[in-house]
Every structure is written in C-alpha cells, then in structure tokens.
N, C-alpha and C positions, 0 to 999 in steps of 0.2 A: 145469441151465443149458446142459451142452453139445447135449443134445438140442432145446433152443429154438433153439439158434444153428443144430443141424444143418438144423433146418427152416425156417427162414430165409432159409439158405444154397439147401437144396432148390427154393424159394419162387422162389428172387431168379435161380437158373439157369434154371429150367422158366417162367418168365417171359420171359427176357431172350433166349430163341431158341420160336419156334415150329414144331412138329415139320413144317409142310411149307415153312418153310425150311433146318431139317434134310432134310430128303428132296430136296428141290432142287437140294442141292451135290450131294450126292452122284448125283444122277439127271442123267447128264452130259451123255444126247441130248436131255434132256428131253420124252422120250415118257409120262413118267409110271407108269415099270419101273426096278426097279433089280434086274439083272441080273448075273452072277459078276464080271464084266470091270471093271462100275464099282464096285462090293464091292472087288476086287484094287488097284483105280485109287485109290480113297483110302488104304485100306492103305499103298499106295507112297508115296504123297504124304507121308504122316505118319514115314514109314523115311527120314529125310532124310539117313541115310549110306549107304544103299543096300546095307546090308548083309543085308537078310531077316528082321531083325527089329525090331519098334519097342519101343526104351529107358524108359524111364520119363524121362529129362531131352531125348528127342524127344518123348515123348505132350504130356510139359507143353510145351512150345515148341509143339506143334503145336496148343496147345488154352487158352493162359494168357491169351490175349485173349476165350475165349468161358466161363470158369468159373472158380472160385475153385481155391488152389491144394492145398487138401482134399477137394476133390469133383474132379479133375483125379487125385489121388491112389489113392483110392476105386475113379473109372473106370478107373484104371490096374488096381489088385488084380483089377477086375472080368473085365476082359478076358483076363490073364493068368491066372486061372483059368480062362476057358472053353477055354483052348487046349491046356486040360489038362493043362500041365507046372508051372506056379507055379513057372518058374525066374529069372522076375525080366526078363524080356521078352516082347512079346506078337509069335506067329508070325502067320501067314495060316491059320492052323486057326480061331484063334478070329472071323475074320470069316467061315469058314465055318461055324462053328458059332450066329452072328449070323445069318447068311442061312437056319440051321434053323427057329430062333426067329420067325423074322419072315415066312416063306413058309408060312402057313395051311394053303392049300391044296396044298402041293407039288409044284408045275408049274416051281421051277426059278428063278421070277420074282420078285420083290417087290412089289407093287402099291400104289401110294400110300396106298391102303384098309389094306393088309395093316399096312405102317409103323405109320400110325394106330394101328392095332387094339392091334397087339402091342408096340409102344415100351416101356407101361408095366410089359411085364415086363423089359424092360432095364432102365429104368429105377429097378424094384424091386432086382434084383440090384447096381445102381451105390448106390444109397441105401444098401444093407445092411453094404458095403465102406466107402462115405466115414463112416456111421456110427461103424464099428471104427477109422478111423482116429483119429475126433472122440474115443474112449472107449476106449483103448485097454486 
C-alpha cells in the first residue's frame, strides 16, 4: 500500500510542475543556460537564514507549496547525501555536484536540453530517498 501511495505521490509532483518550468526559475537571465551563478542563486534563495547551509525546516518552507511533505523529505536526504557529508543539512557542494549530473557535455553550462535529459536521474535518486521515508 505504501508503495501505491508512493507512486501516486511521484505521479501527482512530476505532474504538477513541468521540468521547463523547473528550468525557468532557476534560468534567471533567461538565455536558456543555467550556469554556476544561477545554481549558487537558488541555493541562496532556499538558505533563508543565510547561514550557508540549507536546513531541512528551510528546504520544506522553501518547497511545501510545490510537493508533498514526504517527497520534500526524501529530496531533502537526497541532496544531503550528494554533498557528501549526510550531516543533516544540505551545503553548496551538493548543487555542485547537481550541476555534474546535469552538464552532459561538460562545458561548465547547463542547457535546457541537458536539464531535460538528465532530471530523471535526480529524479531517480529523490524517488529512492522519499521511498525509504514512505518504508522505513
């Protein structure tokens, strides 16, 4: 049962935003690149005590209007593991290590294309996390 709900859940977020308006916030000059600066920029956005790192009762604030609060959870472990410390906040390593994942070709850039392409492995990794949370 909780794996229906999880995919439900999956369903009802990966519906309820479309990945190039995902790419859109974040693509701030709107040249259709997203770049270290605007990576750094939402980063910031989301640290709303400005202290350098994002909380998990910031991630959810910064994100309880666009997903559920187990898949908000999930994306939290998610990230927090990419930044390779899983000390319970997520630094600026792990949107570097986003900007690895999602730059194909490694020029440095992100290109609307590349977003597309590669989301689903984010995506797969935030899945694997809100799962464990759903099943614990």
């Amino acid at each position: 049962m909780k794996t229906f709900i999880f995919c439900l859940l999956l369903a009802a977020v990966c519906g309820e935003n479309s990945n190039s308006e995902d790419f859109s916030v974040v693509d701030l000059d709107g040249d259709g690149v997203l770049q270290l600066d605007e990576l750094l920029a939402d980063f910031n956005k989301n640290d709303i005590n400005g202290d350098g790192y994002i909380s998990l009762s910031e991630f959810i604030s910064s994100y309880a209007s666009l997903w559920q609060l187990e898949f908000n959870m999930g994306a939290f472990i998610y990230y927090d593991k990419l930044d390779g410390n899983e000390d319970g906040v997520i630094d600026q390593s792990a949107y570097l290590s986003v900007r690895k994942i999602m730059d194909s070709n490694g020029d440095g850039d992100i290109s609307s294309e590349e977003f597309e392409r590669n989301l689903l492995k984010i995506w797969n990794g935030v899945a694997k996390e809100t799962k464990s949370v759903l099943n614990p």
